[in-house]
C-alpha positions as CSV (number, residue, x, y, z in Angstrom):
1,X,27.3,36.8,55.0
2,X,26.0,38.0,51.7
3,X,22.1,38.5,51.6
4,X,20.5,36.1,49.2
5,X,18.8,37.6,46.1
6,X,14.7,37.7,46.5
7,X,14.3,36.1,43.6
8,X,16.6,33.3,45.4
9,X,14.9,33.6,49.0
10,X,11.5,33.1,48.5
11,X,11.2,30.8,45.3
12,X,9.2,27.6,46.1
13,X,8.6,28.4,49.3
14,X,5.7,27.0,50.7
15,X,3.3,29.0,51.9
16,X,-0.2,28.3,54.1
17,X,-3.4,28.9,52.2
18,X,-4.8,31.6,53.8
19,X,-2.0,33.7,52.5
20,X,-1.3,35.5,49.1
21,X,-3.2,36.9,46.2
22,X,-6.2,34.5,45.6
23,X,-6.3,33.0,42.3
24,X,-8.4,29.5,41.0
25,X,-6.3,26.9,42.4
26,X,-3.8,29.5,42.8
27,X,-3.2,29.5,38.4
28,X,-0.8,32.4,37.1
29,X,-3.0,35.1,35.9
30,X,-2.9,36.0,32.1
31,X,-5.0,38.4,30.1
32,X,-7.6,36.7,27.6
33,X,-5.3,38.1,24.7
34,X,-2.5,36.4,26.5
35,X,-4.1,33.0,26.2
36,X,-2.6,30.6,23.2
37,X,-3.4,27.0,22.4
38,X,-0.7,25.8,24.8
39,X,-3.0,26.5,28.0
40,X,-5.2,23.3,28.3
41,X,-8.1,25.6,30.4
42,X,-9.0,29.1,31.8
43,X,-10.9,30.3,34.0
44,X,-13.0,33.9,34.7
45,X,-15.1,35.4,37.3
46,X,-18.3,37.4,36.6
47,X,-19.0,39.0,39.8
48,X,-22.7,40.1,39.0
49,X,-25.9,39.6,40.3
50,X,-28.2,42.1,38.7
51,X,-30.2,39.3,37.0
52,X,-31.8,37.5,40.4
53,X,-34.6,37.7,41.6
54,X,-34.2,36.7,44.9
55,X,-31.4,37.9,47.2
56,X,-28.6,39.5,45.8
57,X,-25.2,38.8,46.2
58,X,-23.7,36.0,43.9
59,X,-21.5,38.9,42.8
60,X,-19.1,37.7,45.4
61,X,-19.3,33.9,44.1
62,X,-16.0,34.3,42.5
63,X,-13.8,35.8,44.9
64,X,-15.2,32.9,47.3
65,X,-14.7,29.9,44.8
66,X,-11.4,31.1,44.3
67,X,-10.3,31.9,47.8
68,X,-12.2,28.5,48.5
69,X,-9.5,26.4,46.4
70,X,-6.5,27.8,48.5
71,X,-5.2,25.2,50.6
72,X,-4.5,23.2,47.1
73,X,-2.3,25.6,46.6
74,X,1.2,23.6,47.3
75,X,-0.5,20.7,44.9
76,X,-1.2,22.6,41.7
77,X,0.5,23.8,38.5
78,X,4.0,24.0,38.1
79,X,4.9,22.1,40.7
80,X,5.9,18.6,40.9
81,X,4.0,17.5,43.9
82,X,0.9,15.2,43.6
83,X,-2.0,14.9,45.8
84,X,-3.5,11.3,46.1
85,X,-7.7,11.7,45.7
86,X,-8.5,9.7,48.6
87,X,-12.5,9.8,47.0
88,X,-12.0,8.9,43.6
89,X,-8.4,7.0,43.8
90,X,-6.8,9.0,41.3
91,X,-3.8,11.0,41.3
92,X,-4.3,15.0,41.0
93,X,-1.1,15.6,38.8
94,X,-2.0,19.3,38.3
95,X,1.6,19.7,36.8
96,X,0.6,18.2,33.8
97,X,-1.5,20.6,32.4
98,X,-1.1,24.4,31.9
99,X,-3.9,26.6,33.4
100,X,-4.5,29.9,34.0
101,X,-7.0,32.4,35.7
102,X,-7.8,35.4,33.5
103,X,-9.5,37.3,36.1
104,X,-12.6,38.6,36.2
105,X,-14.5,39.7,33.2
106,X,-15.9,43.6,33.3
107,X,-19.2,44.0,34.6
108,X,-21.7,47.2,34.6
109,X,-24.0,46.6,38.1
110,X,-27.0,48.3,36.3
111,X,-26.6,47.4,32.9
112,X,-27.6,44.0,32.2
113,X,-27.3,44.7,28.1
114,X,-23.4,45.9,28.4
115,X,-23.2,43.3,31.4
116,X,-24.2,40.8,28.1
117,X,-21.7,42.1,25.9
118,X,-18.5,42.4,28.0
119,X,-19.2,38.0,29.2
120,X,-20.1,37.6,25.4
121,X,-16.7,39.2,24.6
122,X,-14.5,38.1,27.3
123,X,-15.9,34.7,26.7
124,X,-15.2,34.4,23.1
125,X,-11.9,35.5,23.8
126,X,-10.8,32.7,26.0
127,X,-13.0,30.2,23.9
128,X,-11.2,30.7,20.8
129,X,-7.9,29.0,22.7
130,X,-8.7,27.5,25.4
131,X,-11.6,25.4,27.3
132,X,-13.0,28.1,29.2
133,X,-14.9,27.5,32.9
134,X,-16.7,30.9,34.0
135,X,-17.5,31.0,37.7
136,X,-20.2,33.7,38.6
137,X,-22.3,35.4,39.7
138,X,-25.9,34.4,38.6
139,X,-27.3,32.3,36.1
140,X,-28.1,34.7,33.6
141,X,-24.4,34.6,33.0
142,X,-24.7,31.6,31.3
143,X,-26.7,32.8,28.6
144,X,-23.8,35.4,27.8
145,X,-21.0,33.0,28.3
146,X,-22.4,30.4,26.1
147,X,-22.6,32.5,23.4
148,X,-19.1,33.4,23.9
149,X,-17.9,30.1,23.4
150,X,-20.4,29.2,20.6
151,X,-19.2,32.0,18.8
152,X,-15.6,30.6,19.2
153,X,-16.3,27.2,18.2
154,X,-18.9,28.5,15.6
155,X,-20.9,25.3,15.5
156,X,-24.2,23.8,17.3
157,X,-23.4,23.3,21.4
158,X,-25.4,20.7,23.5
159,X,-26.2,21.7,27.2
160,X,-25.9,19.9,30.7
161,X,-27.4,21.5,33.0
162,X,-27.8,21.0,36.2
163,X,-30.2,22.7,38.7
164,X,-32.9,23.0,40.7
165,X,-34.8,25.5,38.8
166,X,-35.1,24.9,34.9
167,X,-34.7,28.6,33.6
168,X,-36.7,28.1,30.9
169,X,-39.2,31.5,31.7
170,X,-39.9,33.2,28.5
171,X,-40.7,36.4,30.2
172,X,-42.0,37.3,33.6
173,X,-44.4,40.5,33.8
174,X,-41.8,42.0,36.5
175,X,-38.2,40.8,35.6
176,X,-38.9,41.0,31.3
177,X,-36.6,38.7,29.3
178,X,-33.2,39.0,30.8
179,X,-32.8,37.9,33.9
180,X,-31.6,34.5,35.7
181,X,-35.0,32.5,35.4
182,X,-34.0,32.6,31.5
183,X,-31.1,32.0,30.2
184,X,-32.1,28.9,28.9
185,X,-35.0,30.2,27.1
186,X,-33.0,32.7,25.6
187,X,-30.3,29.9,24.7
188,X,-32.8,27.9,22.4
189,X,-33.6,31.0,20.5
190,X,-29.6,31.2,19.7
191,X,-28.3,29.9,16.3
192,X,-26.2,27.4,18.5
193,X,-28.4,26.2,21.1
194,X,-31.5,23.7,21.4
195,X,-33.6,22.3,23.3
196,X,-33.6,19.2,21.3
197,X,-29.7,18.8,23.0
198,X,-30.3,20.4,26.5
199,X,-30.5,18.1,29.3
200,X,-31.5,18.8,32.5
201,X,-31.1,17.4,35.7
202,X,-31.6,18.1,39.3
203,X,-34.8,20.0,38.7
204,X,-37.4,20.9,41.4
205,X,-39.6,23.3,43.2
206,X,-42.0,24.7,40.4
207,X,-42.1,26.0,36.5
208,X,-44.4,27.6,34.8
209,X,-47.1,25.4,32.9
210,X,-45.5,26.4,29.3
211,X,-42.5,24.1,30.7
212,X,-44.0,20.9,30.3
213,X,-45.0,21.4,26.5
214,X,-41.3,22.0,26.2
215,X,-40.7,18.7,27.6
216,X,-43.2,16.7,25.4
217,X,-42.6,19.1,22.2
218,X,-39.2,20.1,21.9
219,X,-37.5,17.4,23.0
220,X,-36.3,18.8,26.1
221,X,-34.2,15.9,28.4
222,X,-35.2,15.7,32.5
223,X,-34.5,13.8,34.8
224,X,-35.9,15.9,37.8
225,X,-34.8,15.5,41.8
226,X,-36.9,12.8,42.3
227,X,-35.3,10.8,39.4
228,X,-32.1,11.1,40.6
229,X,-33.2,9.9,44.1
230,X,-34.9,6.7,42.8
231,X,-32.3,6.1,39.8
232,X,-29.5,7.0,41.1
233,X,-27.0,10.0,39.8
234,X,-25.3,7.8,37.7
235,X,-27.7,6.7,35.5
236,X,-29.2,10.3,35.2
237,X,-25.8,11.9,34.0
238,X,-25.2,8.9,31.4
239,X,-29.0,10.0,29.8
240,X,-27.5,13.9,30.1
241,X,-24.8,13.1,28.4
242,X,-26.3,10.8,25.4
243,X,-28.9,13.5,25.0
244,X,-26.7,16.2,24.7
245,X,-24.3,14.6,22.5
246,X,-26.5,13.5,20.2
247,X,-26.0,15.0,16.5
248,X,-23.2,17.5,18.2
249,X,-19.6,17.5,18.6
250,X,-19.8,20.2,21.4
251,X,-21.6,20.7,24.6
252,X,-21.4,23.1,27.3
253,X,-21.8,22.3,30.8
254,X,-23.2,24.9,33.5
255,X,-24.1,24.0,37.0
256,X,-26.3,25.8,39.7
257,X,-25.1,25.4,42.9
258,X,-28.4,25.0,44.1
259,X,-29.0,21.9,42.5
260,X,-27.9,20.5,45.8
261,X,-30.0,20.3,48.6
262,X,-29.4,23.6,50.7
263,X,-28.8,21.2,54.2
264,X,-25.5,20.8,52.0
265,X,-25.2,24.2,50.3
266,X,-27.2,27.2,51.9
267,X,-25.2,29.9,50.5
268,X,-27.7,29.8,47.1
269,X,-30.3,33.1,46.7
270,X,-33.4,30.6,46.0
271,X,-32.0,27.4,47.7
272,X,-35.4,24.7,47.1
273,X,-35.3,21.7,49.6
274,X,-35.3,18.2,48.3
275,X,-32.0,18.0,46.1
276,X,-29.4,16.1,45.7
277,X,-26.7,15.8,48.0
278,X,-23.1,17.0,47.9
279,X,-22.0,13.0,47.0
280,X,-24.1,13.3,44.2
281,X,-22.8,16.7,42.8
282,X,-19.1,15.8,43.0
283,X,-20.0,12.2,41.5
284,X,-21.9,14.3,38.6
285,X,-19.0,16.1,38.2
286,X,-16.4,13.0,37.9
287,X,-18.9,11.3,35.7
288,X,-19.3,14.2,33.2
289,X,-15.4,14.8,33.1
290,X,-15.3,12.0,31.1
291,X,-17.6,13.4,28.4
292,X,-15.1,14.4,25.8
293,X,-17.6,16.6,24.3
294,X,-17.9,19.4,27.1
295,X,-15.7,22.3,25.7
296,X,-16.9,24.9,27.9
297,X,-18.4,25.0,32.0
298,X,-19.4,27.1,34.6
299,X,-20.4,27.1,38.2
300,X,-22.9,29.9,39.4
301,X,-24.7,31.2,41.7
302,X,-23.4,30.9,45.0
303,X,-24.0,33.4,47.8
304,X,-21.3,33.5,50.2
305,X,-23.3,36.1,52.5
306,X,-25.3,33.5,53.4
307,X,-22.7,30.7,54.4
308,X,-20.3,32.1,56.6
309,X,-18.8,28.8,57.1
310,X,-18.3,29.0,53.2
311,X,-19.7,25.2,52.9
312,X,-21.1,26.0,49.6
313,X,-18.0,27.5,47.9
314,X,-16.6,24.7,49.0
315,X,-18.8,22.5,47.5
316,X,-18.6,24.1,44.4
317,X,-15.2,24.3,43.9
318,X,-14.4,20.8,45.0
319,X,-16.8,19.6,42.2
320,X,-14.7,21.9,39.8
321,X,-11.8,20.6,40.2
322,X,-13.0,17.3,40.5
323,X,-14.4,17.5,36.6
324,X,-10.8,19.2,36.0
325,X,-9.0,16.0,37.5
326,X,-11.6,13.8,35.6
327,X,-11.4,15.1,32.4
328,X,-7.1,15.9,32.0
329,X,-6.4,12.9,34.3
330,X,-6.7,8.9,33.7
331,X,-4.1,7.3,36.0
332,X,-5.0,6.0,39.1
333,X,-2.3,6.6,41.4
């Protein structure tokens, strides 16, 4: 009996999730330059940590959120198979949008400043296509990455932005300007960026004083831990979102994984007790996947050295592709 062809053998074959080359949701690849307008979203690691100031290690935050996504795998693009979201009662038809993983975008470990301009690059480069969602790495990424995509869109970009820290340092006598206690700081002094359209929510542990003159002066949005707890997550996303919104046609969306409580997400290099809980993170992310507005999001900040059960990865990839299925999908089942 003839041997059939490889190309014949193995095609859709189904295959466990623990095997193969790990991509997001286990997307074809393709090169930024390879990205036209027919690709509905892209996503790209940053493994790099040399911004924190706490433990190291987020540089492997990609490779885990990816590798975390792998038993969708049989569920996802190009395939005709749907998955029935028991949580939100919605169909995942990932076959109905086109989505790719352009890989990870070049790093230098001890150069933050070329660090800055490969992310700005790499982001732009996806941005001017596509809706791009950057997974890190720390939060100093986001700075870089934003103005990627603001340079793509070329226009004024809201923020979301949930965490528990708020980012907004100036400049800190040991770290300087650039590291991942300011990105949003360095955001407002962008041409594209505000703090009259940055919203914050999640926020804990403690800022410096300056902070709350931002809040009464610049028109800075909170709603802190303590407001989500009492409110409700709901209510504290629909105020993001208004605030954000407001005057812009474009918002970006970045989320710190420690903006949930560490009982739920330990794997975080300064996890603060006292936030919200996984529900509430994956309901955020539902909620803001109906907000037409977000162009551009990210997830950092994850520490898989510190979660061996890879809980937080996880967590953050479920409340990816939970925006993902919010924001492309509207039937029910």
């Amino acid at each position: 009996m003839a041997r059939a062809e490889p190309e014949e053998k193995f095609r859709d074959r189904d295959s466990p999730g623990y095997s193969g080359v790990k991509t997001f949701l286990g997307a074809d690849t393709a090169e930024p330059e390879e990205i036209d307008d027919s690709v509905d979203a892209a996503v790209y690691g940053v493994p790099y940590d040399g911004a924190v100031s706490n433990k190291p290690g987020t540089r492997y935050g990609p490779e885990a959120l990816r590798a975390a996504t792998a038993r969708r795998g049989s569920y996802t693009f190009e395939s005709d198979r749907k998955s029935y979201n028991i949580a939100t009662d919605r169909s995942a038809a990932y076959d109905e949008i086109t989505f790719r993983d352009c890989g990870d975008a070049p790093v230098v470990p001890n150069d933050i400043e070329a660090t800055y301009e490969s992310v700005v690059e790499f982001s732009e480069t996806v941005s001017e296509q596509t809706m791009p969602i950057m997974i890190g790495g720390d939060h100093y990424l986001t700075y870089p990455a934003f103005v990627g995509y603001a340079n793509a869109v070329e226009d004024d970009v809201g923020l979301i932005h949930l965490d528990a820290h708020t980012d907004t340092w100036g400049e800190s006598d040991l770290y300087g300007e650039h590291y991942h206690g300011s990105p949003m700081a360095r955001i407002d002094e962008t041409e594209y960026g505000g703090y009259e359209n940055h919203a914050m929510v999640g926020i804990r542990g403690h800022a410096d004083m300056e902070f709350l003159d931002i809040v009464d002066d610049e028109g800075l949005y909170v709603d802190f831990a303590r407001d989500v707890h009492e409110k409700g997550i709901e209510a504290c996303i629909e105020g993001a979102i208004e605030h954000a919104t407001d005057g812009v046609d474009q918002v970006y969306l970045t989320m710190d994984i420690d903006v949930v409580d560490p009982s739920f997400a330990p794997g975080t290099g300064t996890p603060s007790p006292g936030g919200i809980t996984s529900n509430d993170f994956l309901r955020a992310a539902d909620l803001l996947g109906e907000c037409d507005a977000i162009g551009a999001v990210d997830l950092v900040e994850v520490l898989p050295t510190e979660d061996p059960a890879g809980t937080t990865s996880l967590v953050g990839a479920t409340a990816l592709t939970r925006f993902l299925e919010s924001y492309f999908y509207e039937d029910t089942q």
